[in-house]
N, C-alpha and C positions, 0 to 999 in steps of 0.2 A: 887732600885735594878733592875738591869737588864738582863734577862734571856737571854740565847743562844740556838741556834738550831744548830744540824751538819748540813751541806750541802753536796752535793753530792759529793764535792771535799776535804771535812773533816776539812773544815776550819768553824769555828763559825761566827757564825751572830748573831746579836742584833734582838730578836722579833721586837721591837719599837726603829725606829732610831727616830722619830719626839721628840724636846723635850716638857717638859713638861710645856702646856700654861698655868700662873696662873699667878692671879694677874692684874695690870693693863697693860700688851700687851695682855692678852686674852681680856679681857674688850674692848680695842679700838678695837682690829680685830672682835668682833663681830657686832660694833657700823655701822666698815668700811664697812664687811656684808652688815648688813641691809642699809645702805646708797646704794648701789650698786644695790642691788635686787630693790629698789624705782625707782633709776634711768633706770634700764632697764626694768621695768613695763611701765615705761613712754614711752619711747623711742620703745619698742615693737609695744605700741598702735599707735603711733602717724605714725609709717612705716608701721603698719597696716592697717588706716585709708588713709594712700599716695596712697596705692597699689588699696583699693578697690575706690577710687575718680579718679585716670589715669584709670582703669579700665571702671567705670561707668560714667565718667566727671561728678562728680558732686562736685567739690572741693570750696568752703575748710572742705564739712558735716562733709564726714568720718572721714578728720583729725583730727577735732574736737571733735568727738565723740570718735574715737580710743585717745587722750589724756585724755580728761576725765575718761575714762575706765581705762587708765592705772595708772591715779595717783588716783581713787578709790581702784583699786586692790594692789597698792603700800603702799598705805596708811593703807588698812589694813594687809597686809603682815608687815609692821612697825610695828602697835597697837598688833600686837600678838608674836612679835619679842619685842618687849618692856617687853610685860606681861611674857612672859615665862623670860625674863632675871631677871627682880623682886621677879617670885616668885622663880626663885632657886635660887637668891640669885650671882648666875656667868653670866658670858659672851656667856656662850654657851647654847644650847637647850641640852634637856634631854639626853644620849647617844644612843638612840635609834631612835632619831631624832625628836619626836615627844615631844611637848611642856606641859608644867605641868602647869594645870591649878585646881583652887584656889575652 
């Protein structure tokens, strides 16, 4: 069901244009999600590590150090993007954004 508001100019509008994700294309987009959020954890650390090594020439430390940082904090950004997808059972985290844990 979809509700309507007036507008200023008296014509209705749909509260919610987005439609409704269920099923399995919510499931992959939230998969794609967390695939993304990993890979610019990574990617983050590793331009992070670039900048502070041209900075300090001490290359390749901080690169290395900014990767590993980033695919720790990827990796648990994953592990908590998995568990909240489990325990509710959907593709998305709780509506409030904040993940449901067990």
């Amino acid at each position: 069901m979809e509700s309507t508001v007036e507008t200023g100019s008296g014509h209705p509008r749909a509260d919610d244009r987005r439609p409704h994700r269920g099923g399995e294309v919510g499931r992959a987009g939230a998969y794609v999600d967390l695939a993304l959020q990993f890979s610019v954890a990574i990617l983050l650390g590793a331009l992070g590590g670039y900048w502070l090594d041209g900075r300090l020439a001490t290359a390749p430390v901080f690169l290395l150090a900014g990767v590993l940082l980033g695919a720790a904090a990827g990796f648990l950004n994953l592990y908590r993007g998995l568990m909240a997808m489990r325990g509710t059972g959907r593709g998305d985290p709780d509506e409030d954004g904040a993940s449901r844990r067990r």
